[in-house]
C-alpha positions as CSV (number, residue, x, y, z in Angstrom):
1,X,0.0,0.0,0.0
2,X,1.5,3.2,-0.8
3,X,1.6,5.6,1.9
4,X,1.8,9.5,1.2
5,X,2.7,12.2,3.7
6,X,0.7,15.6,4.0
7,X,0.7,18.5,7.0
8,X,-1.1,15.9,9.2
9,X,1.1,12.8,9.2
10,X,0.9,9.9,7.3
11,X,-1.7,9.1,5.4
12,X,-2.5,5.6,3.5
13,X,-4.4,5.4,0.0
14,X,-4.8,1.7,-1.1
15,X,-4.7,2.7,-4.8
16,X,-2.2,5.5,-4.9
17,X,-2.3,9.6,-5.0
18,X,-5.4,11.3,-5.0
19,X,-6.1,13.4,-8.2
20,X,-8.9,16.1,-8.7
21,X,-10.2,16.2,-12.4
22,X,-13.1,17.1,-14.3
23,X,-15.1,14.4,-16.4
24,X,-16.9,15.7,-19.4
25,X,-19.9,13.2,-20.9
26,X,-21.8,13.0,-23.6
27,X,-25.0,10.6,-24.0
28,X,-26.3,10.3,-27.3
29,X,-29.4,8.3,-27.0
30,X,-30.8,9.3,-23.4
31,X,-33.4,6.9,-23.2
32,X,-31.3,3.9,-23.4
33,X,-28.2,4.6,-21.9
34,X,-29.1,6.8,-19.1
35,X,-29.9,4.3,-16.3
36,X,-26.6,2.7,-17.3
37,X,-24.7,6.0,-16.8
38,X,-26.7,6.7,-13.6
39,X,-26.3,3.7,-12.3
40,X,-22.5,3.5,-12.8
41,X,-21.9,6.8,-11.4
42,X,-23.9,5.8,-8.3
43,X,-21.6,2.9,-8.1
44,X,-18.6,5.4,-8.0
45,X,-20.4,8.2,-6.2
46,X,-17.6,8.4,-3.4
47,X,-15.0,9.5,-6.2
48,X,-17.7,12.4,-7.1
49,X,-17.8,15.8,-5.9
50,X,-20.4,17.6,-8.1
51,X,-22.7,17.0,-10.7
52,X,-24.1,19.1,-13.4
53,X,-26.3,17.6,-16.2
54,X,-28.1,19.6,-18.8
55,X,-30.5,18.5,-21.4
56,X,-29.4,19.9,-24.8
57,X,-32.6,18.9,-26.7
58,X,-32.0,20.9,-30.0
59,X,-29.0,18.4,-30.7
60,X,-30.7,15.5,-28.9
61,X,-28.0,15.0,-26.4
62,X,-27.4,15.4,-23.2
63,X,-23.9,16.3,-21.4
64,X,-23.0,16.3,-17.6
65,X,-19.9,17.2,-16.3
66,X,-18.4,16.1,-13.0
67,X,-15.6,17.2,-10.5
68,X,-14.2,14.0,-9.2
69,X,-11.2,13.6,-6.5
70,X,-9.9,9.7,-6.1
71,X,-7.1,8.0,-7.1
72,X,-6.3,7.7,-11.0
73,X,-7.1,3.6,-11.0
74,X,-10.5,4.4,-9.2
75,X,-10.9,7.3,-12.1
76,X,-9.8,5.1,-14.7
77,X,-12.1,2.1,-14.1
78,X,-15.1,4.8,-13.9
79,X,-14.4,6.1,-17.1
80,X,-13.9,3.1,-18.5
81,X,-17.1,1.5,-17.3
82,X,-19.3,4.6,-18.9
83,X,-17.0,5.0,-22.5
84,X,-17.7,1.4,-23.0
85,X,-21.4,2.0,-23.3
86,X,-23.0,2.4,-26.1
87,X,-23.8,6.3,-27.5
88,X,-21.8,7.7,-24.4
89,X,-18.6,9.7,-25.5
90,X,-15.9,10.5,-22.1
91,X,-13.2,12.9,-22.2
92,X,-11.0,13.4,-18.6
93,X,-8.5,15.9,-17.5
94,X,-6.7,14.9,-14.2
95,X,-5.0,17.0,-12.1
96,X,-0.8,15.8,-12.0
């Protein structure tokens, strides 16, 4: 386990640094991939600081954008999980 050490001693995080970063999505087909998304970022709601989500109907889409702080493997598997779907595009910057 990598250990890290910050003004208040040492602290221990079992997958590595913390990073802050901001996940843009896109969903194409609402309908059918929404619970999907949902439920995934439920699943990795710990990792998730905020949460915006708007509707952009004249291009049928809709985009939400998240501020996330957990380690990059944590990150990684997240966005994974929701590029994999089906008419759901994910772009990430992470913090170094």
């Amino acid at each position: 386990m990598e250990t890290t050490r910050n003004s208040g001693g040492d602290q221990e995080h079992p997958y590595g640094e913390q990073r802050i970063g901001v996940v843009g999505i896109v969903v194409r087909d609402r309908l059918t991939s929404a619970p999907r998304v949902n439920q995934i970022l439920s699943e990795y709601a710990h990792v998730i600081i905020g949460r915006m989500g708007v509707p952009y109907r004249d291009r049928g889409i809709s985009v939400i954008a998240l501020i996330v702080d957990g380690d990059t493997d944590t990150l990684g598997a997240m966005t994974g999980k929701l590029g994999a779907l089906s008419g759901v595009k994910v772009k990430t910057a992470i913090t170094v």
